[in-house]
N, C-alpha and C positions, 0 to 999 in steps of 0.2 A: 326409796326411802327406807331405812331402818327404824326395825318398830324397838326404841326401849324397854329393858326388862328391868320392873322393881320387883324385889323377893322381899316383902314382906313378914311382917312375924320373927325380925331376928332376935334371939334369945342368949347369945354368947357370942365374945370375940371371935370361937371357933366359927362358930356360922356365918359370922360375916366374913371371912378370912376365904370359907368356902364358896360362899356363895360370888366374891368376888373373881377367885381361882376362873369360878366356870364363868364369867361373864358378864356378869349382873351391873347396870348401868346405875340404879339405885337402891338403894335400904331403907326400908321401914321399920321404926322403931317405935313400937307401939305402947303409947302410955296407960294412966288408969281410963279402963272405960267400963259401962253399964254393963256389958255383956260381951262374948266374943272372946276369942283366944289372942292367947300372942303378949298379953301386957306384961311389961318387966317394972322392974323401979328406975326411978329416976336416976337416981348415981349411975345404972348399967346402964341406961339410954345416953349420957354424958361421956363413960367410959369408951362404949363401942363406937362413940360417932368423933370419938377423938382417933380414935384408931384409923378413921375410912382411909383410905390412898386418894391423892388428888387425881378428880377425873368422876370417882363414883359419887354421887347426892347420897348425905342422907336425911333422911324424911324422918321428922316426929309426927306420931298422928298424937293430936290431941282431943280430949273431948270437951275441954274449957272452951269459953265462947266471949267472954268479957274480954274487953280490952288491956285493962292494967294485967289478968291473971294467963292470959294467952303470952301479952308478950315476956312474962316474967319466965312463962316456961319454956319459951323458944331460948331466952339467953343463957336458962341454968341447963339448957341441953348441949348448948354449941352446937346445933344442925344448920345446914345451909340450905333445906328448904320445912316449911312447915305445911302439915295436911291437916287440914279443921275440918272433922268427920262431921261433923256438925253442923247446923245454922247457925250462922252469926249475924250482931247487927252492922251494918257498914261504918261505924265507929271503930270496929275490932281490926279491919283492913287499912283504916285510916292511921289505926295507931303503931301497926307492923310495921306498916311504912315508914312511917314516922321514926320512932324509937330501931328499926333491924331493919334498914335500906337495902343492904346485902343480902336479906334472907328473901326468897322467892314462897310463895300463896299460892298452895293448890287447895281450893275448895273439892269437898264432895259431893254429889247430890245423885243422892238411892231412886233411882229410875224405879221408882216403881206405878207409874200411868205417865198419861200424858204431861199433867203437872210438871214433872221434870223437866220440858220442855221449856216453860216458862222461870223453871226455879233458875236452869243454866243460863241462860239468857240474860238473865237478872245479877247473876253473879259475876260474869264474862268480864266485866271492866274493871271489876275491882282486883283481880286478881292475876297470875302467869300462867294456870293451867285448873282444867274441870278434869275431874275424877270421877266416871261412873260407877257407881259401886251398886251392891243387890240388897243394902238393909231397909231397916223399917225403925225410921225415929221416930212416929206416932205408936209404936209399940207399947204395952202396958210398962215392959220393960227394953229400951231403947234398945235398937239393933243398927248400929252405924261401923260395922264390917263384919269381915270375916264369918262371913255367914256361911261359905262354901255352896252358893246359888248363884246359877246364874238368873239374868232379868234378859230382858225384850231387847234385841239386841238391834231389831227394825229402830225403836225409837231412840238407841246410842248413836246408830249410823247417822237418821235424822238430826241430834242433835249439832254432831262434828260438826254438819254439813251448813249447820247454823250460826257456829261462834267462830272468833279471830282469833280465839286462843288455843292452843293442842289440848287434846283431849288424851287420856290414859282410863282404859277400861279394866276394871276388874268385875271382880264373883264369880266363883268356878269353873274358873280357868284352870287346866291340867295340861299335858301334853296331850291328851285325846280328843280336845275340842279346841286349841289358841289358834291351831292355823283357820277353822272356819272362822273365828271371832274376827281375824286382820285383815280377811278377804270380806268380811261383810262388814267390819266396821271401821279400817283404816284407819286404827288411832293410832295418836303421836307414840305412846305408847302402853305393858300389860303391865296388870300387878298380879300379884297373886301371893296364895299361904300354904292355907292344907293342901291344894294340888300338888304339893312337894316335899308334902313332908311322908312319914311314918313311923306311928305313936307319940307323935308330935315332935320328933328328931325333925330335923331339915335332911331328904335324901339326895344327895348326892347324883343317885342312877337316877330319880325322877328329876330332880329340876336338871341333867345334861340332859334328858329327855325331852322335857321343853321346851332348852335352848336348840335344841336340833327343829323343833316343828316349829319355830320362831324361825328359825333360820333359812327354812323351803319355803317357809312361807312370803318370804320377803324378796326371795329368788324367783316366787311365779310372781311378784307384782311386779317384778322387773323384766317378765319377759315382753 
C-alpha cells in the first residue's frame, strides 16, 4: 500500500507547483481559522485549486460548520475535496451531499483522549475519510490544526483499526518521525505543514526529505 502525502499550508501557485514537482497526492488550502498558520483568502484558495493538475486533491480546510455557509465555501473554492476542521451537525454532511455530490468529506477529529475514539466512529458514515489531527477545539481559543504536535499515536492505530473509512494522520509530522508514524499507524494516508517548511517558505530539501522517509517506509511494509 502506498501511504498519500498531503502538503498542507499552501500559500502560492509557486508552492503548489512545487509541492506537486516532488510528489504530493494532495493540497491543503487553508481558510479563515481561530488560530494556527497557513490561512490565505479566499480568491487565493479558488486561484491555486484551479491551477491543481488532474490527479492531485485539493482540500479546503474550513472552519464553518453550518450547512448553507459550508457549502457556500466549498463551491466559491472550486476544491474537489473538503476538510471540516471542526464539529459539525449531521445536517452539514447531508447538505454537501446534497448540493457538491462530486465533492468528497474528510472530517477531522483532534485525538486528544480516548473520546476521539467515539467522536470517529460517530462520524465514519457520514463522510470518505477521518483526519487525525493534534488540536484542541475546547481551547479558550480554538486549535483545530497546525499545531506542529504530535498526539497518542496508540489511540490513531486503534482508531483505523476501527472504521471502514481510510484514515490520514497528521501533527508533527517531519521527516524524522513519518516513517515511525506508517509503521505504527498505517494510515491511508500523511498531512503535514511546518515539518516542511522554513520561516514559513515551503522547503523544498525538507519536504524531498519526507517524501524519501515516506517512501522506505512503504518499502518495509512491503517486505
Amino acid at each position: 500500500m502506498r501511504t498519500r502525502v498531503k502538503v498542507c499550508c499552501i500559500q502560492s501557485l509557486g508552492e503548489a507547483e512545487l509541492a506537486v514537482e516532488l510528489g504530493a497526492d494532495c493540497l491543503g488550502l487553508v481558510a479563515e481559522m481561530p488560530s494556527g498558520p497557513g490561512p490565505i483568502p479566499d480568491r487565493v484558495i479558488a486561484e491555486i485549486a484551479g491551477s491543481i493538475p488532474p490527479g492531485v486533491s485539493s482540500f479546503l480546510l474550513t472552519s464553518r460548520t453550518g450547512p448553507e455557509e459550508v457549502v457556500e465555501h466549498v463551491r466559491a473554492s472550486g476544491v474537489n475535496v473538503v476538510q471540516l476542521v471542526d464539529g459539525v451537525p449531521t445536517r452539514t454532511y447531508v447538505a454537501l451531499r446534497g448540493a457538491c455530490p462530486s465533492v468528497r468529506i474528510v472530517q477531522v477529529v483532534h485525538v486528544e483522549d480516548e473520546r476521539a475514539l467515539h467522536a470517529a466512529a460517530r462520524v465514519a458514515a457520514h463522510v470518505d475519510a477521518v483526519l487525525l489531527d493534534s488540536g484542541r477545539p475546547g481551547a479558550v481559543v480554538k486549535e483545530l490544526g497546525g499545531t506542529g504536535r504530535t498526539h497518542n499515536w496508540s489511540l490513531s492505530q486503534e482508531i483505523g483499526r476501527g472504521l471502514s473509512v481510510p484514515i490520514f494522520l497528521a501533527g508533527g509530522l517531519s521527516a524524522s518521525n513519518v516513517r515511525e508514524a506508517i509503521n505504527q499507524v498505517s494510515p491511508f494516508g500523511v498531512d503535514l505543514c511546518s515539518g516542511v517548511r522554513t520561516d514559513g517558505a515551503l522547503d523544498a530539501s525538507k519536504l524531498g526529505a519526507f517524501f524519501s522517509e515516506v517512501r522506505r517506509a512503504d518499502a518495509n511494509r512491503g517486505e
